[in-house]
NUMARRO-28912 format. One record per residue (C-alpha): residue in three letters; x, y, z. Coordinates in steps of 0.001 Angstrom, whole numbers, plus 524288, in hexadecimal, padded with zeros to 5 digits. Each point is the difference from the previous one (the first is absolute). Layout:
N
ALAXYZ...
END
This chain:
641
UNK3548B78CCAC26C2UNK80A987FAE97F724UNK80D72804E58028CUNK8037380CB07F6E7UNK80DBB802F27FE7BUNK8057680D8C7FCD2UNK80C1F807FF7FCCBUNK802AD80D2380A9DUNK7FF7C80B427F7ADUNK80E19805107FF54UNK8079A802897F3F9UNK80B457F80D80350UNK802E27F42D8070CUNK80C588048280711UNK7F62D807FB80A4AUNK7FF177F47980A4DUNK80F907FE548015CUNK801238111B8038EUNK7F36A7FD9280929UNK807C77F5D280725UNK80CA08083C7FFAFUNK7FBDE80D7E80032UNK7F3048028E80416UNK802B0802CC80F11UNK80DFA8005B8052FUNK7FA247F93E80C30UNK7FA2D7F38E7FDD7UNK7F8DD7FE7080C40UNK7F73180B067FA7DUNK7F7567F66A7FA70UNK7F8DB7FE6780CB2UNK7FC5C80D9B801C2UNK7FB35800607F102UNK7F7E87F4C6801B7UNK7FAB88009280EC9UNK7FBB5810797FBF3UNK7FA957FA857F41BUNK7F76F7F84480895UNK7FD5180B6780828UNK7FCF080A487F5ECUNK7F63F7F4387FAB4UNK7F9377FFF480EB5UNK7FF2580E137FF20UNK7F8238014D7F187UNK7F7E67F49280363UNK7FAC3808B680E65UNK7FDF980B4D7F73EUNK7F6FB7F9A37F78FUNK7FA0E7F853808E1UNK7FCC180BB58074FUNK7F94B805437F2D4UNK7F8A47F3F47FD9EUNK7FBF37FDDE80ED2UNK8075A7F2ED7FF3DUNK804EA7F93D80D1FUNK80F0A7FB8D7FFE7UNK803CA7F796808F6UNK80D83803C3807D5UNK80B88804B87F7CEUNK80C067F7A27FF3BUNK80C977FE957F880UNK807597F18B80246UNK80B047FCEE7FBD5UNK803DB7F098801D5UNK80B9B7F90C7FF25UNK801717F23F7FC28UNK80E5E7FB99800F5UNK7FFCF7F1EA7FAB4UNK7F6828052C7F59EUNK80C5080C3A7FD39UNK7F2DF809D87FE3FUNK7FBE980C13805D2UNK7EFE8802CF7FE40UNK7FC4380DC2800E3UNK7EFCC7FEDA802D7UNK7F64480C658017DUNK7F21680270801E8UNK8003F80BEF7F671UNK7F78B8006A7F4DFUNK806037F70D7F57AUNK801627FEFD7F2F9UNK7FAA57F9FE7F401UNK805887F7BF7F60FUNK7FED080CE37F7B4UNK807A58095080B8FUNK809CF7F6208010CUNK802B2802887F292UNK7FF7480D157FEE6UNK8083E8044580D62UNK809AA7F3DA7FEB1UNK802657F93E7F4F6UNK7FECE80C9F7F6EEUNK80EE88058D80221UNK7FD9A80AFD7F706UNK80CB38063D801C5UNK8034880DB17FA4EUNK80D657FF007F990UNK803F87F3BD8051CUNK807C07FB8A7F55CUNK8083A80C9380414UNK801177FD3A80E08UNK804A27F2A97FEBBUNK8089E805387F609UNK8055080AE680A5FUNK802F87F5A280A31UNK805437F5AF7F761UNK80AB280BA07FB92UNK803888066980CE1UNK7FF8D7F2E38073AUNK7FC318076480AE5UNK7FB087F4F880A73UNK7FD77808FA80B17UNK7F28E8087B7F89AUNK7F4E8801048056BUNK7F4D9800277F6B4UNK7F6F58007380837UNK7F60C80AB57FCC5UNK803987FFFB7F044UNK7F4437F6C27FC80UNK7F5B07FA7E80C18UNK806BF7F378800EFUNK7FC6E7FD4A80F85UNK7FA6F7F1A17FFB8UNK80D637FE147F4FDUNK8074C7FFA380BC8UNK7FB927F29680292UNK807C27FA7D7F4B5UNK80C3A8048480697UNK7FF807F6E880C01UNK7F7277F5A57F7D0UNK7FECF7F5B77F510UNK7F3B3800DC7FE7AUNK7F11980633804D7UNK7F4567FBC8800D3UNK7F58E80A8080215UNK7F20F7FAE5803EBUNK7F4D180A1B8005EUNK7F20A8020780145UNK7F8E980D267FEAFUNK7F6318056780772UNK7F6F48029F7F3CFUNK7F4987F8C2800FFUNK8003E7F29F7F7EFUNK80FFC801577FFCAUNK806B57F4937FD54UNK80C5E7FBE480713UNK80C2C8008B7F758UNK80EDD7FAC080025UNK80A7E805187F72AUNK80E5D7F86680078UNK80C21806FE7FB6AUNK80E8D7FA697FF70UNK8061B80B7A80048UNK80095802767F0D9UNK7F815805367F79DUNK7F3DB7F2887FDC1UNK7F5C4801FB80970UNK7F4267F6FC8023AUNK7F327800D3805F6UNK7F7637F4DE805A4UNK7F5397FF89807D6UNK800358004780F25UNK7F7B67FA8280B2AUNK8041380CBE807FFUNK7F3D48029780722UNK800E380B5F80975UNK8025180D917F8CCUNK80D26805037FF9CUNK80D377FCA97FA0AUNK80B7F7F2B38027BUNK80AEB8051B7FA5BUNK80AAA7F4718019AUNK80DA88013F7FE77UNK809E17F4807FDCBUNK80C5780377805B1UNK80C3B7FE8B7F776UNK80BA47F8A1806DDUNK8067E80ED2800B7UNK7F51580570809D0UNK7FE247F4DC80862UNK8034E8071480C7EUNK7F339806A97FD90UNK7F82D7F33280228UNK8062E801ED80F35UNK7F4F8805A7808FAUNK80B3180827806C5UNK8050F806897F12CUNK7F0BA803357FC60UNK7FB7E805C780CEBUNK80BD7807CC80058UNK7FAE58055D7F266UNK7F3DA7FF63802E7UNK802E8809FD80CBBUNK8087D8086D7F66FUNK7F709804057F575UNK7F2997FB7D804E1UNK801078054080EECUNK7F6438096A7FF3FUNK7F6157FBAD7F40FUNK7F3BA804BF80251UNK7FA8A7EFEA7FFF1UNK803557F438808DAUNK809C47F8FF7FA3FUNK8013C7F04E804AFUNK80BAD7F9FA7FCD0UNK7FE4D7EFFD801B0UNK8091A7F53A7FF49UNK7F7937F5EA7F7E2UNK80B7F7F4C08057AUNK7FD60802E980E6DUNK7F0EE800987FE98UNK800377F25A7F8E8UNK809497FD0D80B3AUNK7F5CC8035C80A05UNK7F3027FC067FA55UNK806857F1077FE4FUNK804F5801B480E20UNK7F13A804AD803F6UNK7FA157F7A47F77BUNK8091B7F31680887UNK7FCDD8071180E6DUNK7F70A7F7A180615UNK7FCCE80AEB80B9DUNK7F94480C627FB14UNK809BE805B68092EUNK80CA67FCD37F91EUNK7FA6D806207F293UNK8083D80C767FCDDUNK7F74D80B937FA02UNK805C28056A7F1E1UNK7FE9C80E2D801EAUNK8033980B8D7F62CUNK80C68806238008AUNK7FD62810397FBEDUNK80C99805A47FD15UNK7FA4E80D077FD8BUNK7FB4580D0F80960UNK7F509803B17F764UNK7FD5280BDF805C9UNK80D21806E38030EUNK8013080BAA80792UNK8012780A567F564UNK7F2817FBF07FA87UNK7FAA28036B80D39UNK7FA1F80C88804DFUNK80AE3805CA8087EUNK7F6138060C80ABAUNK7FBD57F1D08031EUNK80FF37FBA2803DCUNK806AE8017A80B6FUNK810787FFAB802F4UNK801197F33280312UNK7F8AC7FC617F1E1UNK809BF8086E7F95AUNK80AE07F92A80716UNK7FAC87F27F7FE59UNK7FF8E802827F0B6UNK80DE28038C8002DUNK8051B7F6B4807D0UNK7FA417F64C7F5A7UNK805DF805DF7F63FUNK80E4C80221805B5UNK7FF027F57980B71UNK80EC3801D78049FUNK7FF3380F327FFB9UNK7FC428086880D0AUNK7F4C2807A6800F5UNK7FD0980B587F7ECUNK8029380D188039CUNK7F1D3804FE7FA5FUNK7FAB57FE9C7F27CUNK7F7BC806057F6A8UNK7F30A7FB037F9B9UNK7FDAA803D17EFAAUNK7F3517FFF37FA9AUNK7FD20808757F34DUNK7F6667FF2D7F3CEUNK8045F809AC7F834UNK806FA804037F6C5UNK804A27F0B180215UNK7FAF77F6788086BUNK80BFE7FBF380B0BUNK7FC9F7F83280CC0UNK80C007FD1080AA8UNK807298018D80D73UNK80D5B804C47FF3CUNK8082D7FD7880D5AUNK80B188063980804UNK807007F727803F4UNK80AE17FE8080B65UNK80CCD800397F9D9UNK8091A7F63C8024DUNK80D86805917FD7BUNK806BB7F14A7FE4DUNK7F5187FC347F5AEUNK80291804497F1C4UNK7F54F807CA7FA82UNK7F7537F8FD7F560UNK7FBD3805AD7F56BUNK7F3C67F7DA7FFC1UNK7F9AA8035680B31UNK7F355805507FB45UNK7F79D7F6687F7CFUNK7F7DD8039F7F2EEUNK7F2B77F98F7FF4BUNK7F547801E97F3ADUNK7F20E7FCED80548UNK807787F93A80CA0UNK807FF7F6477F622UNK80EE380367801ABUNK806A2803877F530UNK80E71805F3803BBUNK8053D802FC80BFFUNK80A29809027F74EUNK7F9BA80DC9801DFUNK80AFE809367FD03UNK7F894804967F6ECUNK7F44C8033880974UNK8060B8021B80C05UNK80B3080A5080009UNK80CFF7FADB803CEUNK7FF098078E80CECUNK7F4387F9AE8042DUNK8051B7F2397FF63UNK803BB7FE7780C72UNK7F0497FEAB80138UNK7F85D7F32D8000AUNK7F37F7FBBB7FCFAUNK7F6BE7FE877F4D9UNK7F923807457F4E1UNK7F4D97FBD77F7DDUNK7FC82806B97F481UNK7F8247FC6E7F31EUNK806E980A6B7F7B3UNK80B3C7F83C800B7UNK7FFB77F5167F5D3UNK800657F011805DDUNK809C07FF087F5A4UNK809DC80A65804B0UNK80F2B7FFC87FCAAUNK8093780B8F80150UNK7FF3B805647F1E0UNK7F0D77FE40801D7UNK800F28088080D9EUNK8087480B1D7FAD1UNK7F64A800F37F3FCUNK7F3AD7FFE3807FCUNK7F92680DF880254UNK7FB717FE1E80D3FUNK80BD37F9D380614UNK8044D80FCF8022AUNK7F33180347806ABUNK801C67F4248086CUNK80D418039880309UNK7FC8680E148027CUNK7F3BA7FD7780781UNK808FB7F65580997UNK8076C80AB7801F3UNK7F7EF80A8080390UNK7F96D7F5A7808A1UNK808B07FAA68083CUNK806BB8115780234UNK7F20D8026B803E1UNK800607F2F680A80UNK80D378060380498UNK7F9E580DAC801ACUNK7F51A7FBD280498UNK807087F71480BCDUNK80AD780B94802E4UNK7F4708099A80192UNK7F8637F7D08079CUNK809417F6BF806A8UNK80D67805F080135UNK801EF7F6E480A1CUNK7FFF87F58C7F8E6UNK803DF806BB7F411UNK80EC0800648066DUNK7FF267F2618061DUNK800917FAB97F15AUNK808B180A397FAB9UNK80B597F83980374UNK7FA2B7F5207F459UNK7F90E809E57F722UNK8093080B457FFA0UNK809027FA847F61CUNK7F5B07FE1D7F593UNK7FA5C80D2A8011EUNK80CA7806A87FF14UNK800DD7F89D7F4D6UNK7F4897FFBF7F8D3UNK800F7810C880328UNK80C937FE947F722UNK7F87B7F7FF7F7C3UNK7F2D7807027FDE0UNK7FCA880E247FEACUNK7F26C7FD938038EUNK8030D7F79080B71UNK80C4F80A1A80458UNK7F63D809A77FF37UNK7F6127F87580B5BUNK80A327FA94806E9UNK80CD280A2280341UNK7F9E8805EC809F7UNK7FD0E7F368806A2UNK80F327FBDB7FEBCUNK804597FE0480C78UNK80BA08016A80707UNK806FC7FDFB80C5EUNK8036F80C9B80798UNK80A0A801CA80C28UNK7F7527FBD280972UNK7FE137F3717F77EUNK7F109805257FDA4UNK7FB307FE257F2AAUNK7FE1F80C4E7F90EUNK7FB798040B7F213UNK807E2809207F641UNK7F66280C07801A2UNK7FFE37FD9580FF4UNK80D96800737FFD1UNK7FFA280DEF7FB35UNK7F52E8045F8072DUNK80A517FA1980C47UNK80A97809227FE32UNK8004480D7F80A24UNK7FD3180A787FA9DUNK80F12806DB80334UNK8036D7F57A7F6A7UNK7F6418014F7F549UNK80704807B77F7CAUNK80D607FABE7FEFFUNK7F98B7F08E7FFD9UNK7F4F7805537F4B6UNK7FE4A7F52F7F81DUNK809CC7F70C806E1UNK7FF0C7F1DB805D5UNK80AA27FC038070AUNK803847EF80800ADUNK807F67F79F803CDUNK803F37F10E7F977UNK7FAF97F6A38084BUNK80A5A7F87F80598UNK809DF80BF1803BBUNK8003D8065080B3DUNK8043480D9980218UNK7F7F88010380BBBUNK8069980B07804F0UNK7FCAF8091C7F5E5UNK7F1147FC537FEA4UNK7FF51800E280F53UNK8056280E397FC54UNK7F541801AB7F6B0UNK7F6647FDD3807DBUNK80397807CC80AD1UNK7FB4780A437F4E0UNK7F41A7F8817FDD0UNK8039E7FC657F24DUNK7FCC97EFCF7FD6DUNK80A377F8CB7F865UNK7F6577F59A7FA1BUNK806047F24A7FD0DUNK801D57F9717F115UNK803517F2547FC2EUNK808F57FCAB7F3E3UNK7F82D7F9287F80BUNK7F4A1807DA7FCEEUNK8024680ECE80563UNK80A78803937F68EUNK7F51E7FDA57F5B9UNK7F5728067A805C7UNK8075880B7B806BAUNK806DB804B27F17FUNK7F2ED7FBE07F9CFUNK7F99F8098480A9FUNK809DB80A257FD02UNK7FD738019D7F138UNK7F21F7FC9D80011UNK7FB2880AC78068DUNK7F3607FFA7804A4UNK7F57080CC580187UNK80E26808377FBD2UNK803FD7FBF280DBFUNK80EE37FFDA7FEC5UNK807697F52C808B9UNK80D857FE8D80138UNK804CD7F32D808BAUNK80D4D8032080720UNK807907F6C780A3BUNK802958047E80E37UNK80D83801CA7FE2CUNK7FC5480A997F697UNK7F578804D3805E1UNK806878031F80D3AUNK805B780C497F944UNK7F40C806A67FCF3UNK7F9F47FD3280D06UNK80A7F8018780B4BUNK8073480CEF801F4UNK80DA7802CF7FD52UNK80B628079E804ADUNK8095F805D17F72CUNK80C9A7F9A47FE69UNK80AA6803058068EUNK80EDE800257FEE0UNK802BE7F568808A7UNK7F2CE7F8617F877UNK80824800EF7F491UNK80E1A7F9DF80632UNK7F6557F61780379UNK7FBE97FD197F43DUNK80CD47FF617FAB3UNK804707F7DA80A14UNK7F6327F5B67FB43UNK801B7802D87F132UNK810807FB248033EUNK7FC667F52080803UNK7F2427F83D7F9C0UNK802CD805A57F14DUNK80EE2804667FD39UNK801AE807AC7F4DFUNK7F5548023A7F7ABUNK7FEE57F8947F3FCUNK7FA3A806077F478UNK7FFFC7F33E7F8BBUNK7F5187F8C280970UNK7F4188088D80068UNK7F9E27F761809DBUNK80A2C8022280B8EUNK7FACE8048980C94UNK7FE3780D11802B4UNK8021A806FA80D46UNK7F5F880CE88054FUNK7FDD98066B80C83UNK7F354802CB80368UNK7FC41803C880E96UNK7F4507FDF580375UNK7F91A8073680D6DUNK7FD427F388809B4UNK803287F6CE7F6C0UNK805647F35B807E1UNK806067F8DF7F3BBUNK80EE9802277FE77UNK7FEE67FC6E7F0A7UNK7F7917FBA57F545UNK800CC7F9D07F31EUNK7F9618086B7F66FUNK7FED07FA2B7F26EUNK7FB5D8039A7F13BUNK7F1167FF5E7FF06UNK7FFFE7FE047F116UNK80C1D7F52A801A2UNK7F6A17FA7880B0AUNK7F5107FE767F915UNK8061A7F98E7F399UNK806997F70280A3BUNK7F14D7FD0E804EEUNK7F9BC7FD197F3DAUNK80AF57F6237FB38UNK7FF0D7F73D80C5BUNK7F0B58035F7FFC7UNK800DA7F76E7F157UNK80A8B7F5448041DUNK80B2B805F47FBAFUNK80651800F580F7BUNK80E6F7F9B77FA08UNK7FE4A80C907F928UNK80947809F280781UNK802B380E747FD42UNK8096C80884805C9UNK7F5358090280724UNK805EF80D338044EUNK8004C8032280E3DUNK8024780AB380A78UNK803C37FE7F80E70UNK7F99380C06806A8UNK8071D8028980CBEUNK7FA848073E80C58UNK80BDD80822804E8UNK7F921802CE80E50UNK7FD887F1738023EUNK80A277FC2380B73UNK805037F4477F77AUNK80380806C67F35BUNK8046880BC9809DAUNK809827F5A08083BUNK8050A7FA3B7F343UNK803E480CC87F9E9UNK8077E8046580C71UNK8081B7F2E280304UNK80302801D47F1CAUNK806E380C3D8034EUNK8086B7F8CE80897UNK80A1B7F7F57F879UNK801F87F4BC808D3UNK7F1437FF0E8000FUNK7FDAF8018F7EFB8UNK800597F0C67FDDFUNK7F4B27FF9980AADUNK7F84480A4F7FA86UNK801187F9F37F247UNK7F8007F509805DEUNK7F5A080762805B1UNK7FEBB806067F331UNK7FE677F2F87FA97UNK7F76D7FC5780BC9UNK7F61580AB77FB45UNK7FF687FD6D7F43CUNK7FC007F1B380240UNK7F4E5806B980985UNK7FC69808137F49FUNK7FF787F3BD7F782UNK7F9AA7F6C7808D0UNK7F4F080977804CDUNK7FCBD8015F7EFE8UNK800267F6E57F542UNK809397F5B080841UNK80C777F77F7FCE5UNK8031F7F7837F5DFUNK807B87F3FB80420UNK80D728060D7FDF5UNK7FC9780D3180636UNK7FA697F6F180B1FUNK80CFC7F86C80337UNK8097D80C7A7FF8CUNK7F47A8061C807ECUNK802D07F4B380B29UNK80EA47FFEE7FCA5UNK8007E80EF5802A9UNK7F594800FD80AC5UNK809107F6D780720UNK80C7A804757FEE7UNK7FA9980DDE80454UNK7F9A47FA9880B2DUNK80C957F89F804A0UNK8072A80DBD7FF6EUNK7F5F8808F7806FCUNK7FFA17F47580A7BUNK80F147FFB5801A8UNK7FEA080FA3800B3UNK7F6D87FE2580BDCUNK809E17F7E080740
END
């Protein structure tokens, strides 16, 4: 035919500079435009062949590189286009308020849009890495005639005939000096695997320099032997795991697919296989994986894929922030190929997604503490932090999940919130109603937890991070009008361990104390110690630090977010026990005048006890603690001799 030139249908000629700047902020997303192009062609031309009863031979997207040539050729065997199609899908730009658009950008001078989405402009992408493209095309109507249409990247078009003879589409791409790195097999594979991984057609990628390379090296051999065979390279899985029916897999399958996907990671804990068709249509495997407490956590661990062609592997939108310590993949049709985060927030099923994740992966974790508690508390250890926090997070998932919170108990068992009351004795039950006792990981105060479970009561343990969270989040989201209250052993101890009254020589002792640790009280700083008696029946600890709960908490929480240069003045008491020996043997040397500089540090002594047995030393109170501990131990040794 005779070449016929045209003009693209757009109502201003400033529409190929924004394509090249502004249609994707990525320009490597050209590949995955054209190469699922290709695939969605493969895919209508199967339909209808299945209609007509037509035989297709084997499916097949290439895409061929040809550095001295500086093209890329994107070839399928879909079912191809006329002259007339080529028209109509391509050159016919018939943008809805274009004019404006350009206008918009050309104002803000914002570089970094995506418009992606606004107006169908997938094979466009070309003209960002190109200039120009041939496309070459023959249709699989009967009596179609192979066509070729040429565009510069402006507006003229032309169309001339072609001696294309297999049905499909050529669509070739002349690389501008700018994207040159893509004509390197290494830069277009790595694409390739990015967005095309899991297309539902083989995809060959061929380097047309190498093959010329080794078909004029074959072509010299003079053995049959020394001939090297040019086979296809498929980038692609075709059939990835989520497509397939999970009754078929086994562990090791499951393991294998992840261990593609995240090659450097361990293995998975255990994951969970999505399938649903309504009310939206969602395919995937979400993973648990092993935490690794020296790697960062990355917010794009879970992939986004629309009919297995990735599109974002930013799902904040879809995933809940508490689930993104998960991995995987998710493949869903009700999400748009042309997503961007204004698009995701917009779209109406992106909440039942979300919701339905949700509910599925509480049900997984019900399902595997009901049936495997075993294993359930194996994982805890990596899975426990993002249920505590996706209970803060979501009422629907607090609601599955609180009971299945676990915790650490004084025999270093793992015990849930509702076992834990069902633990406590029954002489106890009333006093501990609605009480939890805890303890900050990290401290010690082994004496009094041994003391509280000589009564049977568990002192479960909490980290800093999360527990301050969850355990006020517990306390004022009540659940079935079930009324908890956490309280640390230190102030706990008092409702569970009998005490004798006070007496007259428990007070001098507490005096004595009150002149040597404190002085005269100071109504100016709130937070100075504060001295009490309390004697406790069989209680082996000569003195405790007992501190503010509320002042605690707050304490908690700001390290829990950062803040640990943050400091407080935190309130604190120093409960003595009058009957134990070394409190008794410090109060009666004190008596003795010649013996009141020794007592003094005994008094000190105990109080570092008290100090180290709870929340510790800091580095000051740690030196004077050596400084003192020595020079009383040089005094009660020179006493002995």
């Amino acid at each position: 035919m005779t070449a016929r030139k045209g003009n693209i249908s757009v109502s201003t000629t400033d529409i190929f500079p924004i394509i090249k700047k502004w249609l994707y902020s990525e320009h490597d997303i050209f590949i995955r435009e054209l190469v699922s192009n290709g695939c969605d062609a493969i895919t209508k031309r199967a339909s209808l062949a299945r209609t007509s009863g037509d035989e297709v031979e084997a499916a097949k997207v290439t895409v061929a590189i040809d550095k001295e040539a500086k093209t890329i050729t994107f070839k399928d065997n879909g079912l191809g286009m006329t002259e007339q199609d080529v028209e109509k899908y391509i050159a016919q730009l018939a943008f809805s308020g274009a004019e404006e658009f350009v206008k918009q950008m050309k104002d803000s001078g914002d570089e970094g849009s995506d418009i992606i989405g606004k107006f169908g402009l997938g094979f466009y992408s070309a003209f960002m890495v190109a200039d120009k493209v041939e496309v070459e095309s023959l249709a699989m109507t009967k009596d179609a005639k192979a066509t070729k249409w040429t565009c510069a990247g402006d507006t003229d078009y032309e169309f001339t005939d072609s001696d294309k003879t297999t049905i499909g589409t050529e669509i070739t791409l002349y690389i501008n000096d700018e994207s040159k790195d893509f004509l390197d097999n290494w830069k277009t594979r790595e694409t390739l695997k990015n967005y095309c991984n899991f297309l539902p057609h083989p995809i060959e990628l061929v380097d047309l320099n190498e093959v010329a390379k080794t078909t004029a090296e074959n072509a010299a051999a003079e053995k049959e032997e020394d001939k090297k065979a040019i086979t296809a390279d498929i980038i692609n899985d075709s059939n990835p795991l989520w497509k397939q029916d999970p009754t078929t897999l086994k562990d090791e399958d499951y393991i294998n697919f992840y261990k593609q996907l995240y090659p450097m990671d361990q293995d998975p804990l255990f994951w969970l296989h999505l399938n649903v068709d309504h009310p939206f249509t969602m395919q995937g495997i979400l993973f648990f994986p092993k935490l690794n407490p020296n790697k960062p956590n990355n917010d794009s661990n879970i992939r986004l894929y629309c009919k297995q062609v990735f599109v974002s592997d930013n799902v904040k939108d879809v995933i809940p922030e508490f689930l993104s310590l998960l991995k995987g993949a998710i493949d869903s049709t009700d999400i748009p190929l042309n997503v961007s985060r204004s698009a995701l927030q917009g779209d109406p099923n992106i909440k039942k997604i979300s919701n339905y994740i949700v509910k599925k992966v509480a049900e997984s974790l019900k399902k595997l503490f009901k049936n495997d508690r075993e294993k359930y508390e194996k994982v805890w250890e990596d899975i426990g932090l993002f249920v505590k926090y996706g209970a803060i997070s979501d009422p629907k998932f607090d609601d599955l999940m609180r009971d299945r919170v676990l915790f650490k108990n004084s025999e270093s068992n793992y015990m849930t919130l509702p076992e834990y009351t069902e633990s406590i004795p029954e002489k106890h039950q009333e006093k501990m109603k609605g009480k939890v006792v805890y303890f900050e990981d990290g401290s010690s105060n082994e004496a009094l937890r041994a003391q509280l479970w000589e009564e049977g009561i568990h002192a479960i343990t909490t980290e800093a991070y999360i527990d301050p969270h969850f355990t006020q989040h517990v306390e004022v989201q009540k659940k079935n009008d079930v009324e908890i209250k956490f309280t640390l052993v230190d102030n706990a101890i008092e409702d569970v361990l009998e005490t004798q009254n006070a007496t007259d020589e428990d007070l001098k002792i507490k005096d004595l104390f009150q002149e040597i640790l404190v002085g005269e009280k100071d109504e100016k700083n709130p937070a100075q110690m504060e001295i009490e008696v309390k004697s406790f029946k069989g209680s082996a600890t000569a003195a405790y630090f007992k501190v503010d709960e509320s002042m605690k908490r707050f304490q908690q929480m700001t390290k829990s977010m950062g803040q640990s240069n943050f400091e407080m003045p935190s309130k604190k008491t120093l409960v003595l026990n009058p009957s134990h020996s070394l409190v008794k043997n410090a109060f009666k040397l004190a008596e003795k005048t010649e013996k009141k500089e020794l007592a003094g540090k005994i008094c000190h002594h105990i109080q570092d006890l008290a100090a180290i047995s709870g929340e510790g030393l800091n580095d000051k109170e740690r030196k004077e603690f050596v400084s003192r501990s020595q020079d009383l131990m040089s005094e009660l040794s020179n006493l002995a001799l």
